[in-house]
C-alpha positions in Angstrom: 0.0 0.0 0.0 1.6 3.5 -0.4 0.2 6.6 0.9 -1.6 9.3 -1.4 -2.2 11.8 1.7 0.4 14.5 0.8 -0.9 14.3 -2.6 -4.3 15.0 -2.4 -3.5 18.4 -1.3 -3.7 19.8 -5.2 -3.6 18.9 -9.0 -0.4 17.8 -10.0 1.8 17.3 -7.0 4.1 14.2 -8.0 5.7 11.7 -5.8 8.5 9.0 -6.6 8.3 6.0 -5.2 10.6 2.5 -5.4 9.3 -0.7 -3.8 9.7 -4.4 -4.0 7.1 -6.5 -3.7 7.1 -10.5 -3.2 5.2 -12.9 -5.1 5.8 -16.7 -4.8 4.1 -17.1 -8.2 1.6 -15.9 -10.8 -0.2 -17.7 -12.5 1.6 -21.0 -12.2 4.4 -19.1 -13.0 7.1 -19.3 -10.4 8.8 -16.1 -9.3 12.3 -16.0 -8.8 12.9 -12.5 -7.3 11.0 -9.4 -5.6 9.7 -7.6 -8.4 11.7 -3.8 -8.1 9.1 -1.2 -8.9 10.2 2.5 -9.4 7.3 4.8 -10.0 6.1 8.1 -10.2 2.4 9.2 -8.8 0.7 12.2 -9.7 -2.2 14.3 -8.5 -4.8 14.4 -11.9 -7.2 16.1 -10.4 -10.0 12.8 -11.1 -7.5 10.3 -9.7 -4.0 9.5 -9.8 -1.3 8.9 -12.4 1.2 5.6 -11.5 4.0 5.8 -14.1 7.4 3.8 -14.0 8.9 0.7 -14.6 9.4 -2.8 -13.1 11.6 -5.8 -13.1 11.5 -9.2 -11.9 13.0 -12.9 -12.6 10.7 -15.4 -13.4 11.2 -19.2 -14.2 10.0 -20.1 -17.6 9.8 -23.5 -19.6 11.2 -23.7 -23.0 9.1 -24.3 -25.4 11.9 -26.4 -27.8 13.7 -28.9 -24.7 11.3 -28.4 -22.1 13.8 -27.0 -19.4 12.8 -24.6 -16.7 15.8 -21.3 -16.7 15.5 -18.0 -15.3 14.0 -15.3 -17.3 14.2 -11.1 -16.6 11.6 -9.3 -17.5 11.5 -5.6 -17.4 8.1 -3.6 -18.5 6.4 -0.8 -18.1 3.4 0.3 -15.7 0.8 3.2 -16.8 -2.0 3.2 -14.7 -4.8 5.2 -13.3 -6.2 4.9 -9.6 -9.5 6.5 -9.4 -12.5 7.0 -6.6 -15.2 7.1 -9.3 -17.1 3.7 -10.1 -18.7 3.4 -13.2 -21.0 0.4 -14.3 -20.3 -1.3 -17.7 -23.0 -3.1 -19.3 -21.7 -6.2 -20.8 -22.2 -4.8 -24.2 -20.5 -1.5 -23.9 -17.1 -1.3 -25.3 -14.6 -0.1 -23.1 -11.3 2.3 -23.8 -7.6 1.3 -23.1 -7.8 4.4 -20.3 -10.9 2.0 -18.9 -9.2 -1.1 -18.8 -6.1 0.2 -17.3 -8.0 2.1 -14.2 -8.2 0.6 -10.6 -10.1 1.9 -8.3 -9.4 2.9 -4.6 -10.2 4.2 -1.1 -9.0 6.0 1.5 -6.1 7.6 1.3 -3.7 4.5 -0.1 -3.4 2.9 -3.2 -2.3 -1.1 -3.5 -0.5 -1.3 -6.7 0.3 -5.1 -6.1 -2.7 -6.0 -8.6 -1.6 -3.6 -11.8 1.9 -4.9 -11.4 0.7 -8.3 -11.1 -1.4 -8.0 -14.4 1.5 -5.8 -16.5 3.8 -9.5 -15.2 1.2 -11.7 -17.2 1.1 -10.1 -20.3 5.2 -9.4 -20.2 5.7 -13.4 -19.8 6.5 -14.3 -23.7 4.2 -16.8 -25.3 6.9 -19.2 -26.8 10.1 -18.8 -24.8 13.2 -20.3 -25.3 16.2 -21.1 -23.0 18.4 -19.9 -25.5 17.6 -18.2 -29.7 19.6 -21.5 -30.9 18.1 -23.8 -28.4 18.0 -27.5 -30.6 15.3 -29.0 -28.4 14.4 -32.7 -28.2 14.8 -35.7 -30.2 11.0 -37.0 -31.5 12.2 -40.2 -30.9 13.8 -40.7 -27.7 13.7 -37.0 -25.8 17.1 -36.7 -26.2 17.8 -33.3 -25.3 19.9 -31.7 -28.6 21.7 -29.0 -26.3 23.3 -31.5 -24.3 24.2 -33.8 -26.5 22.9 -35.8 -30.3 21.3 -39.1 -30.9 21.4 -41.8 -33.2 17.9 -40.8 -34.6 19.4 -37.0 -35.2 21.5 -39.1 -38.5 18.3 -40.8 -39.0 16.3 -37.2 -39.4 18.6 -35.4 -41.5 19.1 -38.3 -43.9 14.8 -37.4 -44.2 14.3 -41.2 -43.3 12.4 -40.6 -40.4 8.6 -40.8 -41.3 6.7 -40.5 -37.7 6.1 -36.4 -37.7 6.3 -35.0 -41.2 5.8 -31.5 -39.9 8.9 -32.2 -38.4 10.5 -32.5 -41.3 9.6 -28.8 -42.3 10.5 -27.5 -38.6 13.9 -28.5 -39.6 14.0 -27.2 -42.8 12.9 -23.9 -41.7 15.7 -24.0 -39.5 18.8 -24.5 -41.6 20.8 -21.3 -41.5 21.3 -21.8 -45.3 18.2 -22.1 -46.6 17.8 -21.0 -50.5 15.2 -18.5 -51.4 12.7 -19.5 -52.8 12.1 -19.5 -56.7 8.8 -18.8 -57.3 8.4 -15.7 -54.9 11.5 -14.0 -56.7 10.1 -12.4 -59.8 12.5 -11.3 -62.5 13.6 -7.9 -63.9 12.6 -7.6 -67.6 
């Protein structure tokens, strides 16, 4: 919770602020450090202004070998804290200033939740341990980073039948992959 008392006084008073708050996960996704929040509050008038920037660790799963590593993520927070309730109707459209307003009262705000909710959309959809990460054998569950299988010989030589989408994962993946022909059109 941090105070808003000395702030209420008038419009446009500002206040900076840094914090760390604890979370032992979100969801199901563990967290690794407190997240360091640095922030700036301001008097609007309506409500108040929270501006600034967070970071945090959090532990991740690679999509390629499956292995859990640390990941930092660093994002912004823009957020309004406002006394004011409104009612939506479930058909109403709402505003990006709407969705990003939290209400409050008394004379503290709780950021926890806005921080919280800026964390689960920072947390990358397909992450990866590593951009070159080789992930697992199809076959066995060998893991490629650590070291190759017999059924990695078996793959490249395009005998290997099980998962023909596969086969195109690791063509896309050569480094020297020709262009291809039919989208390069020629200069008369």
């Amino acid at each position: 919770m941090i105070s808003i008392r000395d702030l209420k006084r008038e419009t446009g008073l500002k206040k900076k602020i840094s914090i760390e708050l604890k979370f032992k996960e979100i969801e199901g996704i563990k967290i690794l450090s407190p997240v360091v929040v640095n922030i700036e509050i301001e008097n609007l008038g309506m409500g108040f202004n929270v501006r600034g920037i967070y970071s945090v660790t959090v532990e991740l799963q690679c999509r390629r070998c499956l292995v859990l590593f640390p990941y930092k993520l660093n994002g912004e927070i823009d957020e309004i804290y406002t006394t004011q309730r409104e009612i939506y109707s479930e058909k109403k459209l709402l505003t990006m200033d709407q969705l990003s307003t939290f209400k409050f009262n008394g004379e503290e705000i709780n950021i926890k939740e806005a921080i919280r909710q800026n964390i689960i959309v920072s947390i990358p959809p397909y992450p990866l341990c590593k951009v070159d990460c080789k992930g697992l054998c199809p076959i066995c569950g060998t893991n490629w980073n650590n070291k190759e299988c017999e059924h990695l010989k078996e793959i490249d030589n395009e005998s290997f039948e099980e998962n023909p989408f596969y086969k195109i994962y690791l063509n896309l993946m050569k480094k020297d992959a020709k262009p291809n022909k039919r989208n390069i059109k020629k200069k008369k």
